[in-house]
DRENMAR-779778 format. One record per residue (C-alpha): residue number from 0; residue in three letters; x, y negated, z negated. Coordinates in Angstrom, 1 decimal. Layout:
// residues N
<site><n>NUM</n><res>ALA</res><xx>X</xx><yy>Y</yy><zz>Z</zz></site>
...
// end
This chain:
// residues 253
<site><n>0</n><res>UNK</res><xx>46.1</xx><yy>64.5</yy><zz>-38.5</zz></site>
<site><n>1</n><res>UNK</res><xx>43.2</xx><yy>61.1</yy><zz>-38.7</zz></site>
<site><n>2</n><res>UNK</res><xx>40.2</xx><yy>62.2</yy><zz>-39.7</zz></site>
<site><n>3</n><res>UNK</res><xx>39.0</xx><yy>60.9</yy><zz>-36.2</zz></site>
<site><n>4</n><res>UNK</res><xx>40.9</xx><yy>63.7</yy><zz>-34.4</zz></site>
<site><n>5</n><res>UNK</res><xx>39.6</xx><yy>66.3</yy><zz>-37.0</zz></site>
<site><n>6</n><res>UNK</res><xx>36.1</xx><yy>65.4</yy><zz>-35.8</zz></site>
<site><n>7</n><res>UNK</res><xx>36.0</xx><yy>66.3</yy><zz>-32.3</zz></site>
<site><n>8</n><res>UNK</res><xx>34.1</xx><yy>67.2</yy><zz>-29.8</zz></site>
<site><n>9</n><res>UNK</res><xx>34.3</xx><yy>70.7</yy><zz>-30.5</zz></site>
<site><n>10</n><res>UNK</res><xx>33.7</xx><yy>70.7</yy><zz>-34.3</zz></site>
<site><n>11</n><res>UNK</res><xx>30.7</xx><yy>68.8</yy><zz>-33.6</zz></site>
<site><n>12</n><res>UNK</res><xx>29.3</xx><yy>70.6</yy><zz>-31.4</zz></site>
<site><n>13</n><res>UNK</res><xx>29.7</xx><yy>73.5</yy><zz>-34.0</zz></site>
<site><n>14</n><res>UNK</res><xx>28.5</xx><yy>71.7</yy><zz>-36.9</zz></site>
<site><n>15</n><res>UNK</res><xx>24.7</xx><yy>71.9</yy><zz>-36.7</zz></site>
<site><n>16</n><res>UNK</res><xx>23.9</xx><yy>75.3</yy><zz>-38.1</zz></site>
<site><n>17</n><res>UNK</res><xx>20.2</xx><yy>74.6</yy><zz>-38.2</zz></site>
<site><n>18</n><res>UNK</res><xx>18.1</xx><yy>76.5</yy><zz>-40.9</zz></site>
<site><n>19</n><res>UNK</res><xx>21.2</xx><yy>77.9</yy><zz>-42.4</zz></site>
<site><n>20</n><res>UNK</res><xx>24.6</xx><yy>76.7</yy><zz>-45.0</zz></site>
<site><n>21</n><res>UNK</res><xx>23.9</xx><yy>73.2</yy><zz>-45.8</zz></site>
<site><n>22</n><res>UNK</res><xx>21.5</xx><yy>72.8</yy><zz>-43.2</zz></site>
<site><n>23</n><res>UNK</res><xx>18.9</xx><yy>75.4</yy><zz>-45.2</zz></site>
<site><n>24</n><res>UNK</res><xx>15.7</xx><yy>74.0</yy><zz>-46.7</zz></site>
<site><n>25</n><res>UNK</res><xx>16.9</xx><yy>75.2</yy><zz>-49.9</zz></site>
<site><n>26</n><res>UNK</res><xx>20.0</xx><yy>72.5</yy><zz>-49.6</zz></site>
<site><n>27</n><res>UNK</res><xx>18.5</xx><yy>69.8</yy><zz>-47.4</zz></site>
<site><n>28</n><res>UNK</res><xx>15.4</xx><yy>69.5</yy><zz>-48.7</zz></site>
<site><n>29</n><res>UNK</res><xx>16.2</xx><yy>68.1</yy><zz>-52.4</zz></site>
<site><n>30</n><res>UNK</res><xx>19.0</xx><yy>66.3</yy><zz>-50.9</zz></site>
<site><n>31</n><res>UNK</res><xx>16.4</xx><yy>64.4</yy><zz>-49.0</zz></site>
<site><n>32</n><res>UNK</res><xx>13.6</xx><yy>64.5</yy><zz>-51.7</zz></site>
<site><n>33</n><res>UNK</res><xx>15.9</xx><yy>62.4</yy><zz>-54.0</zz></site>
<site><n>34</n><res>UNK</res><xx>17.1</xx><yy>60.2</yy><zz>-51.6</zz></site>
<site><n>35</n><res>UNK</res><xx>13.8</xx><yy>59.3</yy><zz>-50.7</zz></site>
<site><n>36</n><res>UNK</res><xx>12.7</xx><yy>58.7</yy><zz>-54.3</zz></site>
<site><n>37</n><res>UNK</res><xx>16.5</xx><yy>57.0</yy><zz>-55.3</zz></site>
<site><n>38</n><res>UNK</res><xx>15.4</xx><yy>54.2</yy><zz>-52.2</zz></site>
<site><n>39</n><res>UNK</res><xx>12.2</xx><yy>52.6</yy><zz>-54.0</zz></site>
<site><n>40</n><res>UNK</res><xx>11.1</xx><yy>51.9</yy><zz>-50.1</zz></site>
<site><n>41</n><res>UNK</res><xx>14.2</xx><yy>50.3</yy><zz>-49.5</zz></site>
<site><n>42</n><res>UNK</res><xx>16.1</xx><yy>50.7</yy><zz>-46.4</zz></site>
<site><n>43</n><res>UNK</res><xx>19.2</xx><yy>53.1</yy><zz>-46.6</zz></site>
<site><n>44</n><res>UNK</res><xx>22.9</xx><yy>53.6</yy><zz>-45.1</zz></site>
<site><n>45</n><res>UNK</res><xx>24.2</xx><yy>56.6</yy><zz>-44.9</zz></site>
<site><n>46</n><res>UNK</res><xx>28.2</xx><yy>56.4</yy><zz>-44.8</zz></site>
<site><n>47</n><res>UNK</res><xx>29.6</xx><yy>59.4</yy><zz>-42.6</zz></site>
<site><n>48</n><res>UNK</res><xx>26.6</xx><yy>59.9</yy><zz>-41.1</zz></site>
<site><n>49</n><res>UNK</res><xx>27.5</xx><yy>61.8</yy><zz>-39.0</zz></site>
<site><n>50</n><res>UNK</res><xx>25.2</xx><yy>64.1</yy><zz>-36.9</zz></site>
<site><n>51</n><res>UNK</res><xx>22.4</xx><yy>63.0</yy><zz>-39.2</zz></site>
<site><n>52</n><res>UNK</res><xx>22.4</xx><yy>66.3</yy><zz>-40.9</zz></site>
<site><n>53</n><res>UNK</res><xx>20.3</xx><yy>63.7</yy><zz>-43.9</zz></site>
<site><n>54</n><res>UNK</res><xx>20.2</xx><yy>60.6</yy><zz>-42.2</zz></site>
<site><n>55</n><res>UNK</res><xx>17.5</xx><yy>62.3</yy><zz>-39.8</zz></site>
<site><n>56</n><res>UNK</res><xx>14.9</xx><yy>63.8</yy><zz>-42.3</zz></site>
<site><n>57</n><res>UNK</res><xx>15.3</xx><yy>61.3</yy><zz>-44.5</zz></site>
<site><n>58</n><res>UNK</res><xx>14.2</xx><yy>59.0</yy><zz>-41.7</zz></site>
<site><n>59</n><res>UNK</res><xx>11.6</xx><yy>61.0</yy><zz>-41.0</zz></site>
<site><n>60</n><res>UNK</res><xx>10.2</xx><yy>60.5</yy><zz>-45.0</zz></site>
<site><n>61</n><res>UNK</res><xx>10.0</xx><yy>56.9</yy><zz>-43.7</zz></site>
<site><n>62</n><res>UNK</res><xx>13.1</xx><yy>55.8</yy><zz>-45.0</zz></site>
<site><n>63</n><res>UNK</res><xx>14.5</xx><yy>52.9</yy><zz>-42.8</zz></site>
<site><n>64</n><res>UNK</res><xx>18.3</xx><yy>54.5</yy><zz>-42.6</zz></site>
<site><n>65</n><res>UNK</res><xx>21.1</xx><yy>53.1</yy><zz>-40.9</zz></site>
<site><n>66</n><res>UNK</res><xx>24.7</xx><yy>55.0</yy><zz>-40.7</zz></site>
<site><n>67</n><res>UNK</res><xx>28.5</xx><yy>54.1</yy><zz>-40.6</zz></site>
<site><n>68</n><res>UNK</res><xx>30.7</xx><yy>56.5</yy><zz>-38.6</zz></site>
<site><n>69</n><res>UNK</res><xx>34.3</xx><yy>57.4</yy><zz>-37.5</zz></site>
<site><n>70</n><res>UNK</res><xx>33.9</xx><yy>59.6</yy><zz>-35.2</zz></site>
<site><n>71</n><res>UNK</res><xx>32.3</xx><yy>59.1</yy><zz>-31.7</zz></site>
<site><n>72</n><res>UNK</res><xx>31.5</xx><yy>62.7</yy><zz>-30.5</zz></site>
<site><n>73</n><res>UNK</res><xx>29.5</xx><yy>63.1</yy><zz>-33.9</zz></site>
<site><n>74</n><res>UNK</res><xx>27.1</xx><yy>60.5</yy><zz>-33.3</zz></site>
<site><n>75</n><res>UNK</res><xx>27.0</xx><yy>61.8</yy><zz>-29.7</zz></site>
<site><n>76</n><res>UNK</res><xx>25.4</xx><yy>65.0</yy><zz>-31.3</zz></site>
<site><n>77</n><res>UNK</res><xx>22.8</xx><yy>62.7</yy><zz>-33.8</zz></site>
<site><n>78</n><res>UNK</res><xx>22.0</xx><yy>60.6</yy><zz>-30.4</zz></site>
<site><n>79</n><res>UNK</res><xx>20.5</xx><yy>64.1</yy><zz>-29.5</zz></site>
<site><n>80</n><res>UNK</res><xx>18.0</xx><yy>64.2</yy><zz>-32.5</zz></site>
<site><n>81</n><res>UNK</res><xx>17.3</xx><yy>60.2</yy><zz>-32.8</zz></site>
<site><n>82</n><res>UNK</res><xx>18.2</xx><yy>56.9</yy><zz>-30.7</zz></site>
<site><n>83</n><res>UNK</res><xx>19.8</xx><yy>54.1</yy><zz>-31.7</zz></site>
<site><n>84</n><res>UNK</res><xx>16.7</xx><yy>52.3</yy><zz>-32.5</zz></site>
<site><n>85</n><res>UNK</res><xx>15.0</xx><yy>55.1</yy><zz>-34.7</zz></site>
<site><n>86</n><res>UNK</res><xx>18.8</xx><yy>55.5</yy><zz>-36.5</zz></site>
<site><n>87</n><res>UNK</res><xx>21.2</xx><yy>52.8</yy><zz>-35.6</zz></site>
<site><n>88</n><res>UNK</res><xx>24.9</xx><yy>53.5</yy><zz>-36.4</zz></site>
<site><n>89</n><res>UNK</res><xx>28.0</xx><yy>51.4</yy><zz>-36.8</zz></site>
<site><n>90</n><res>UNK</res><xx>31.2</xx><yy>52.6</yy><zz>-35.5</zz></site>
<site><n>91</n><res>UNK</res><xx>34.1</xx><yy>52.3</yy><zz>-37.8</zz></site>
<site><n>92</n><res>UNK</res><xx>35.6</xx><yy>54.0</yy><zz>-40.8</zz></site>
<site><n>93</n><res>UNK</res><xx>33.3</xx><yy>53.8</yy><zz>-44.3</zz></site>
<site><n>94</n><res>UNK</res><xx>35.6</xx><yy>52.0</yy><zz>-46.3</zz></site>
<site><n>95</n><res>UNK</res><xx>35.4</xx><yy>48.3</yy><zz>-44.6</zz></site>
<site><n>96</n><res>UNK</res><xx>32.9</xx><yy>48.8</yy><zz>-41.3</zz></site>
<site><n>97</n><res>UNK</res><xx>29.9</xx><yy>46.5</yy><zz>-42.0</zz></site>
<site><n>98</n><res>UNK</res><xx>26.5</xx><yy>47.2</yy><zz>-41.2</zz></site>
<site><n>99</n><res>UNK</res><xx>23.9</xx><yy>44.6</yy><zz>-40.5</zz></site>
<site><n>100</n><res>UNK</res><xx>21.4</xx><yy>43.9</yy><zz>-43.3</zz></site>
<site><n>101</n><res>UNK</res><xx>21.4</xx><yy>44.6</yy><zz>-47.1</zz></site>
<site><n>102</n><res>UNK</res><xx>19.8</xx><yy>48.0</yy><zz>-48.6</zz></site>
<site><n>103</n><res>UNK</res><xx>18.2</xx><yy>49.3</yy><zz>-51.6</zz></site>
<site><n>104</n><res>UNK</res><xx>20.4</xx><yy>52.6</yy><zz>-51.5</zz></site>
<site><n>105</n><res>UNK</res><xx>24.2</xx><yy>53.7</yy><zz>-50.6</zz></site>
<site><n>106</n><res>UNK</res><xx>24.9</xx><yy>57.1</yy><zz>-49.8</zz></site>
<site><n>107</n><res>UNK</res><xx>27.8</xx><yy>59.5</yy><zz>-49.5</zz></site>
<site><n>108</n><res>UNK</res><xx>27.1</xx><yy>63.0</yy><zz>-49.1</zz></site>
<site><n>109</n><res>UNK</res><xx>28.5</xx><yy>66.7</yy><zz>-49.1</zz></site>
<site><n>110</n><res>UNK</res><xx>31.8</xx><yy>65.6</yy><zz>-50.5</zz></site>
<site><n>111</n><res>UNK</res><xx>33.2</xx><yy>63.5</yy><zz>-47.6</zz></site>
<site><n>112</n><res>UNK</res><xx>34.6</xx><yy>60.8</yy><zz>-50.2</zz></site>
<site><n>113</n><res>UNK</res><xx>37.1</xx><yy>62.7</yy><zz>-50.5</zz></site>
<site><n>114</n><res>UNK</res><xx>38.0</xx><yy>62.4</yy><zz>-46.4</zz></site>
<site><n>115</n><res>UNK</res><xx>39.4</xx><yy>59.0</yy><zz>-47.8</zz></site>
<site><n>116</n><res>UNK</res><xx>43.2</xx><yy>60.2</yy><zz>-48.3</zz></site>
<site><n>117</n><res>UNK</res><xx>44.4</xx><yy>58.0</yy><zz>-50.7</zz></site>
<site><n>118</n><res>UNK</res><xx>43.2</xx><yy>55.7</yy><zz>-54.2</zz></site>
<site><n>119</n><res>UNK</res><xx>42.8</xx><yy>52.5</yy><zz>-52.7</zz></site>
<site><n>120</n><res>UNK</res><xx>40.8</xx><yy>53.3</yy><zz>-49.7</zz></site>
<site><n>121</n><res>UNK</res><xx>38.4</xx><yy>55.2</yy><zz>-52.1</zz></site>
<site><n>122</n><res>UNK</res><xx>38.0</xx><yy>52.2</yy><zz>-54.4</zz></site>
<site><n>123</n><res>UNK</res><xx>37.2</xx><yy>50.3</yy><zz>-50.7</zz></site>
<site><n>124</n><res>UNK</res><xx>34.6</xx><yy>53.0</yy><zz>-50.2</zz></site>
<site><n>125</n><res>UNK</res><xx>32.9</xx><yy>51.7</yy><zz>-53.4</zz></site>
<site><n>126</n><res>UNK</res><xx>33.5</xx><yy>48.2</yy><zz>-52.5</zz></site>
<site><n>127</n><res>UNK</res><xx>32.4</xx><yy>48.9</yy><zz>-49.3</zz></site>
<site><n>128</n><res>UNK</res><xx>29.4</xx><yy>50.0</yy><zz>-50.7</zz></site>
<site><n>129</n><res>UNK</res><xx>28.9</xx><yy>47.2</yy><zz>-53.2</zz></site>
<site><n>130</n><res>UNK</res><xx>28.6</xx><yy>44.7</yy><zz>-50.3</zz></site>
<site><n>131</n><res>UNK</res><xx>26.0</xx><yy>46.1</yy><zz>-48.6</zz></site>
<site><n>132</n><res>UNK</res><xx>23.7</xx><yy>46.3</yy><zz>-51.5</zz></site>
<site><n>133</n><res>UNK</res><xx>21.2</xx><yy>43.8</yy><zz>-53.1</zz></site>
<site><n>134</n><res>UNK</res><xx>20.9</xx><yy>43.1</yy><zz>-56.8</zz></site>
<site><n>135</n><res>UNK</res><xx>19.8</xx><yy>46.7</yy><zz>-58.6</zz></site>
<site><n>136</n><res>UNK</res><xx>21.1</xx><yy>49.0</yy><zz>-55.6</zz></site>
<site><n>137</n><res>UNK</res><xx>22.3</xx><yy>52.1</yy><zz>-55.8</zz></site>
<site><n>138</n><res>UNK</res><xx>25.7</xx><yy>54.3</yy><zz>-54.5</zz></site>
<site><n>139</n><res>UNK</res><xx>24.7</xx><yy>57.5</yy><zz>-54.5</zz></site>
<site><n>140</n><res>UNK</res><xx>27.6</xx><yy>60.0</yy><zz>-54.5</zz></site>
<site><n>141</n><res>UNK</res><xx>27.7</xx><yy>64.0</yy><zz>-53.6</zz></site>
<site><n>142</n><res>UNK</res><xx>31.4</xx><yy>65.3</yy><zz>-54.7</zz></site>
<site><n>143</n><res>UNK</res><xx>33.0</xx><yy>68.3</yy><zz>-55.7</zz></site>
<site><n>144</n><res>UNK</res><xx>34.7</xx><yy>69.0</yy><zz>-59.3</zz></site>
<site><n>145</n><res>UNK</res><xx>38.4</xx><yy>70.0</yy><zz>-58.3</zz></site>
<site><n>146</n><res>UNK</res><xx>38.9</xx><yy>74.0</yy><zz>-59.2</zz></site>
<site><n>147</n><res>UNK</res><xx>42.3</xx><yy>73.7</yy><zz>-60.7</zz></site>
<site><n>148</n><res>UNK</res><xx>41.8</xx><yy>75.7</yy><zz>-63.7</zz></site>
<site><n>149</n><res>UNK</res><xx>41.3</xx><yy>78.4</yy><zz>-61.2</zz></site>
<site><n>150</n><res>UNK</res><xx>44.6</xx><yy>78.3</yy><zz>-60.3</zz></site>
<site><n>151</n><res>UNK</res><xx>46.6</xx><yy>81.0</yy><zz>-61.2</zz></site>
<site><n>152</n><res>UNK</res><xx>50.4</xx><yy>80.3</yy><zz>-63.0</zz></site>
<site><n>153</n><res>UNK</res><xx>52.8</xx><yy>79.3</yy><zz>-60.2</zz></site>
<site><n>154</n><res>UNK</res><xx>50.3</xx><yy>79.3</yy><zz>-57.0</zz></site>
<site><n>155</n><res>UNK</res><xx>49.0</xx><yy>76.6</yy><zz>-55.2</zz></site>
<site><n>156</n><res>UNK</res><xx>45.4</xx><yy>78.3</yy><zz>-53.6</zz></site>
<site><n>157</n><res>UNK</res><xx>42.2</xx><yy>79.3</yy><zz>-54.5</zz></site>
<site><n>158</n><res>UNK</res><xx>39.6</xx><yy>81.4</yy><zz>-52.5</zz></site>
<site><n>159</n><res>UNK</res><xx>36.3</xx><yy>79.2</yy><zz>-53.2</zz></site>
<site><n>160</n><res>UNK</res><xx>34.1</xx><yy>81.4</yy><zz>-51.0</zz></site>
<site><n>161</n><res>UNK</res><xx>33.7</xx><yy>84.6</yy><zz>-49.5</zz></site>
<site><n>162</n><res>UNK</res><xx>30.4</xx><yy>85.2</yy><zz>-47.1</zz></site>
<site><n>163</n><res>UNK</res><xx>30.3</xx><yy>88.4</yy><zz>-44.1</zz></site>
<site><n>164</n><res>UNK</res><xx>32.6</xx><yy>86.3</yy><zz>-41.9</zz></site>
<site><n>165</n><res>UNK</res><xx>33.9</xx><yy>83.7</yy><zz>-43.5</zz></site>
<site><n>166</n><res>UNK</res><xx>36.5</xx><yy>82.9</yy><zz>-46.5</zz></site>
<site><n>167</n><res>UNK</res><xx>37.1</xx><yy>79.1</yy><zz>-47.5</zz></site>
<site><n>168</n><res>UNK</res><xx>40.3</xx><yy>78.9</yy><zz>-48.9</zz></site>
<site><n>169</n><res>UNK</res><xx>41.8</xx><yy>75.4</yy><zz>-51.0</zz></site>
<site><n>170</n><res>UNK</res><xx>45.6</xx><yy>74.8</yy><zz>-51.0</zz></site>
<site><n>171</n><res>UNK</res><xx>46.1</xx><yy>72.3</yy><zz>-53.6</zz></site>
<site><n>172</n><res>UNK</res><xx>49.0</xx><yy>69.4</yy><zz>-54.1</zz></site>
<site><n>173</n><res>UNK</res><xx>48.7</xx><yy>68.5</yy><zz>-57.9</zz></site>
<site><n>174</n><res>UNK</res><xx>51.5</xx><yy>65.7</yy><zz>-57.8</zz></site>
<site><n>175</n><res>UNK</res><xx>49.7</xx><yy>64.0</yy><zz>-55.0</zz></site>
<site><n>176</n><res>UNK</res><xx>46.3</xx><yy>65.0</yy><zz>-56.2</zz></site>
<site><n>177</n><res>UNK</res><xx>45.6</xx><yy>66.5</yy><zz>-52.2</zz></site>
<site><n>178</n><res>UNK</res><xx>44.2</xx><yy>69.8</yy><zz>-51.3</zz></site>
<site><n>179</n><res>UNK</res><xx>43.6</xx><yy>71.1</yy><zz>-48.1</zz></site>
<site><n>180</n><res>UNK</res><xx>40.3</xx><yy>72.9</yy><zz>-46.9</zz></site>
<site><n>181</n><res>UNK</res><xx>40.6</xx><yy>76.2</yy><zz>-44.8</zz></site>
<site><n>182</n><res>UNK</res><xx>37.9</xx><yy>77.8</yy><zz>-43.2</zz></site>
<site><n>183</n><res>UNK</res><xx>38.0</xx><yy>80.9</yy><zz>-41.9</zz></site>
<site><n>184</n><res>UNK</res><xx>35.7</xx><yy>82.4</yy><zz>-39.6</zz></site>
<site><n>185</n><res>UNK</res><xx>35.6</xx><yy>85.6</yy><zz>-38.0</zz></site>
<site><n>186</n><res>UNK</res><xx>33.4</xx><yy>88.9</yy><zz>-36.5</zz></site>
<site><n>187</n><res>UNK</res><xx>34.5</xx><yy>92.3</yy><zz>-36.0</zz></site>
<site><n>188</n><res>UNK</res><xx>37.5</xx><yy>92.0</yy><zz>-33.7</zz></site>
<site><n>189</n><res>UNK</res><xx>40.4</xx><yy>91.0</yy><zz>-34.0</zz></site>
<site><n>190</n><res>UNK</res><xx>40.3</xx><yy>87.5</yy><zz>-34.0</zz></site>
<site><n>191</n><res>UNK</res><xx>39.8</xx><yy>84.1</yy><zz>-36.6</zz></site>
<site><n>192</n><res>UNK</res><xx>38.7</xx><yy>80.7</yy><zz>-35.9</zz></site>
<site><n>193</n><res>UNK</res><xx>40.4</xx><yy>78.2</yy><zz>-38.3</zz></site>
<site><n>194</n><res>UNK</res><xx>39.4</xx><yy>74.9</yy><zz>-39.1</zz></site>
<site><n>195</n><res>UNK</res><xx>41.2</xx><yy>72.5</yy><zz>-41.5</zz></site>
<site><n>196</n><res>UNK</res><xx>40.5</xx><yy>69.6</yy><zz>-43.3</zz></site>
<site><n>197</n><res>UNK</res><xx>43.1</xx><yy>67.3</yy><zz>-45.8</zz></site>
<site><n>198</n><res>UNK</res><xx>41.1</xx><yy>65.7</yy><zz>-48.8</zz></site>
<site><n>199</n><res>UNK</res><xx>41.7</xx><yy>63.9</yy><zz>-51.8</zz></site>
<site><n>200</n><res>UNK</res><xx>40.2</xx><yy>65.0</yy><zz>-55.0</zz></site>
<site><n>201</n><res>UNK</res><xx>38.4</xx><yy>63.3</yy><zz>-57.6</zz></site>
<site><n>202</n><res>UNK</res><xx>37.9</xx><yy>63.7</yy><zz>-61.1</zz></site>
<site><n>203</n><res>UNK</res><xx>34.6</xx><yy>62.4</yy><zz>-62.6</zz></site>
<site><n>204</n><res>UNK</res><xx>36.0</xx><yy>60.0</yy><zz>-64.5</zz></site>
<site><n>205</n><res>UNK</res><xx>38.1</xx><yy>58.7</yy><zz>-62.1</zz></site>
<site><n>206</n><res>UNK</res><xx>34.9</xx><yy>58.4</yy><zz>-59.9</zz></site>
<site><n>207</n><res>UNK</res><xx>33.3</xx><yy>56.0</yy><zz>-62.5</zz></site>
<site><n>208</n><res>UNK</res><xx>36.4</xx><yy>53.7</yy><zz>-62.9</zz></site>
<site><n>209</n><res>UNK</res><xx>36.2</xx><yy>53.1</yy><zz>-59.3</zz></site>
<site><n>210</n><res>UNK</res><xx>33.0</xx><yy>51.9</yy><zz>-59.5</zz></site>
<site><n>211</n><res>UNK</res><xx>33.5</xx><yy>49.9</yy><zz>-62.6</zz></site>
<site><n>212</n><res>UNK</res><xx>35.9</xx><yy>48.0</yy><zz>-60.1</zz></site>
<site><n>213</n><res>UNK</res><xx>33.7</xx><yy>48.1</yy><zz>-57.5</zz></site>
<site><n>214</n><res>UNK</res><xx>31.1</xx><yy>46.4</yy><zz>-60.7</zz></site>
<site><n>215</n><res>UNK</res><xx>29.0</xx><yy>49.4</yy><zz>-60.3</zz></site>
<site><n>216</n><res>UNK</res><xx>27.7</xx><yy>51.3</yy><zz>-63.5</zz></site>
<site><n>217</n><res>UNK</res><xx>26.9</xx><yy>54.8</yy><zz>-63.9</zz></site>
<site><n>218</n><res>UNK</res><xx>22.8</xx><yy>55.6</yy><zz>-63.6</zz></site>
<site><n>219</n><res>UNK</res><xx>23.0</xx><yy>59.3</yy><zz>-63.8</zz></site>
<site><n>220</n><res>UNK</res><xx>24.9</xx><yy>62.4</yy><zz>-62.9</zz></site>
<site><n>221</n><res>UNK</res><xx>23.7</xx><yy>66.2</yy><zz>-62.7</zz></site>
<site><n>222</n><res>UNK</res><xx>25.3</xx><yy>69.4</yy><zz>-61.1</zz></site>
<site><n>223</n><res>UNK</res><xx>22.8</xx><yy>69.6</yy><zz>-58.1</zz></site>
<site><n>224</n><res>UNK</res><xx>19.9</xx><yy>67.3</yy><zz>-56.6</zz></site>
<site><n>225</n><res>UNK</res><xx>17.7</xx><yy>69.0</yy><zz>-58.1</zz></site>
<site><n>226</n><res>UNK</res><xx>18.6</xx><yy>67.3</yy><zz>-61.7</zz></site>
<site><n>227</n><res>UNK</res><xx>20.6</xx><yy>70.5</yy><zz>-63.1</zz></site>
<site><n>228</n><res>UNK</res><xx>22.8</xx><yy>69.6</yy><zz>-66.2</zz></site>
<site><n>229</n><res>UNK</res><xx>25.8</xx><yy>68.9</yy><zz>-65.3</zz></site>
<site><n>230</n><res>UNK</res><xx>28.4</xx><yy>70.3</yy><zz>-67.5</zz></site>
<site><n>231</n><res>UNK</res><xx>32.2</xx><yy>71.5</yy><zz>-67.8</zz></site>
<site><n>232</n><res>UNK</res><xx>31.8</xx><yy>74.8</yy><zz>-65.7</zz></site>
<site><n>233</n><res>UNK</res><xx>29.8</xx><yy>72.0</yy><zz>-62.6</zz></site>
<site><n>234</n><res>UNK</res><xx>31.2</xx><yy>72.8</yy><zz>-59.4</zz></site>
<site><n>235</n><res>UNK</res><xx>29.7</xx><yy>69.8</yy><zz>-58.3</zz></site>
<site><n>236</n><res>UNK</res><xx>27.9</xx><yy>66.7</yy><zz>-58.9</zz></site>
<site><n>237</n><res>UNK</res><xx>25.4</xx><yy>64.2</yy><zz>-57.9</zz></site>
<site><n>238</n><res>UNK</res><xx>26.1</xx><yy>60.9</yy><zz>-59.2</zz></site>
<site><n>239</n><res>UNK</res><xx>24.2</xx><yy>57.6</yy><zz>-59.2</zz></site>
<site><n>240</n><res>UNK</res><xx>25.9</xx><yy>54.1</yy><zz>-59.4</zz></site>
<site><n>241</n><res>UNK</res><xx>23.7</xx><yy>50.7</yy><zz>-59.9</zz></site>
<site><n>242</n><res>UNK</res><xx>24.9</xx><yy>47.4</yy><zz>-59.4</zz></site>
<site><n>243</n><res>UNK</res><xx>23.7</xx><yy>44.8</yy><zz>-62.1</zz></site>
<site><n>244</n><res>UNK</res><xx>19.8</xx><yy>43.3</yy><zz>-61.8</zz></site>
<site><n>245</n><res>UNK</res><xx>18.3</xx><yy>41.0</yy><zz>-64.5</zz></site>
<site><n>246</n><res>UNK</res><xx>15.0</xx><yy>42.9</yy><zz>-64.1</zz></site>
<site><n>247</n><res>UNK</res><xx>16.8</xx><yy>46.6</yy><zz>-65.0</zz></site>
<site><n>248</n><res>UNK</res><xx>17.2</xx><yy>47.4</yy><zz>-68.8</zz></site>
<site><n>249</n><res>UNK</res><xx>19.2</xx><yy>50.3</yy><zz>-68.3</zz></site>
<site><n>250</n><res>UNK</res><xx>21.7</xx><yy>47.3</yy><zz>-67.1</zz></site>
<site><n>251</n><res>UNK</res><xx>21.0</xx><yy>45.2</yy><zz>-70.5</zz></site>
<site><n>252</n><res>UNK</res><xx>22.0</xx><yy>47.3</yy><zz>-72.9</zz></site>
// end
């Protein structure tokens, strides 16, 4: 299935879940709070914008953003929140759409680089990214830490999460370095709702070659936005790539 038909009008008009999951102030808020500060004033584009979740507050901290996007019935559900002049978006997919203009700050959050199936178009993501920036800008990447040493001898799935309602379960294919998201969501009868999503995983260091080729260099990384340690047993990470700039001595050394 293209990522494009996995994004339809019905999941989008499910995905807002507004105060609540990654939509709570405890998640959103530093997401946006180091956005802000990561931009330096600087305009922003937000790849896979989608309903502007980000791209929306972040707007709002008066952050010029801009978004790239795949799917037309997700930015139907943004055009609800924000036009097309307070949040203009670019149709096409993230790793070779172009948006007008050039930007202080990158971004790619809640894990969607991994909607990119396969190696090469994820080194086009960072490429992407590279060409949209000036001197000094930033890629800013929100990923997951693939589970597989959760994976017992001889299976193929983990249960990641278990909430009243709903159980997230990964299916994972370690030749072609694929897993496959399941969410389950249910009430007290009878019946589940199941959505799916295919992704490829990335490991941390595989992350920074890619941008090594995309002649980014690695900032920072930490476990959360809010600048947690980020260490073996990190689900997650936040990590910030900087293009070269002859003003930046983190670049000179």
């Amino acid at each position: 299935m293209q990522q494009a038909e996995i994004w339809n009008a019905d999941v989008a008009r499910r995905y807002d879940t507004p105060g609540t999951g990654m939509f709570a102030p405890e998640t959103l808020g530093p997401t946006v709070d180091r956005l802000a500060h990561l931009a330096e004033g600087a305009a922003a584009l937000e790849f896979a914008v989608g309903t502007g979740r980000v791209a929306v507050p972040l707007a709002a901290r008066g952050v010029p953003v801009t978004g790239i996007e795949l799917s037309p019935a997700m930015v139907e559900q943004l055009r609800r929140k924000a036009d097309e002049s307070a949040i203009p978006v670019v149709m096409g997919d993230m790793a070779s759409a172009t948006a007008p203009g050039t930007y202080g700050l990158v971004y790619l959050v809640y894990n969607t680089l991994s909607n990119l199936l396969t190696q090469d178009e994820q080194v086009a993501c960072f490429r992407n990214a590279a060409r949209h920036l000036g001197p000094g800008g930033r890629f800013v990447i929100e990923l997951w830490v693939p589970e597989l040493r959760k994976l017992p001898p001889g299976q193929d799935a983990t249960v990641w999460r278990t909430d009243a309602g709903y159980i997230g379960l990964d299916t994972y294919d370690v030749l072609h370095q694929r897993v496959v998201s399941h969410h389950f969501r249910f009430d007290d009868g009878e019946r589940a709702q199941l959505f799916r999503s295919p992704h490829r995983y990335v490991w941390p260091a595989e992350l920074d070659l890619m941008a090594q080729l995309a002649g980014f260099r690695l900032e920072s990384r930490h476990a959360d936005w809010e600048g947690a340690a980020f260490t073996a047993a990190s689900r997650s990470h936040v990590s910030v790539y900087r293009l070269p700039s002859s003003d930046d001595a983190f670049l000179q050394k």
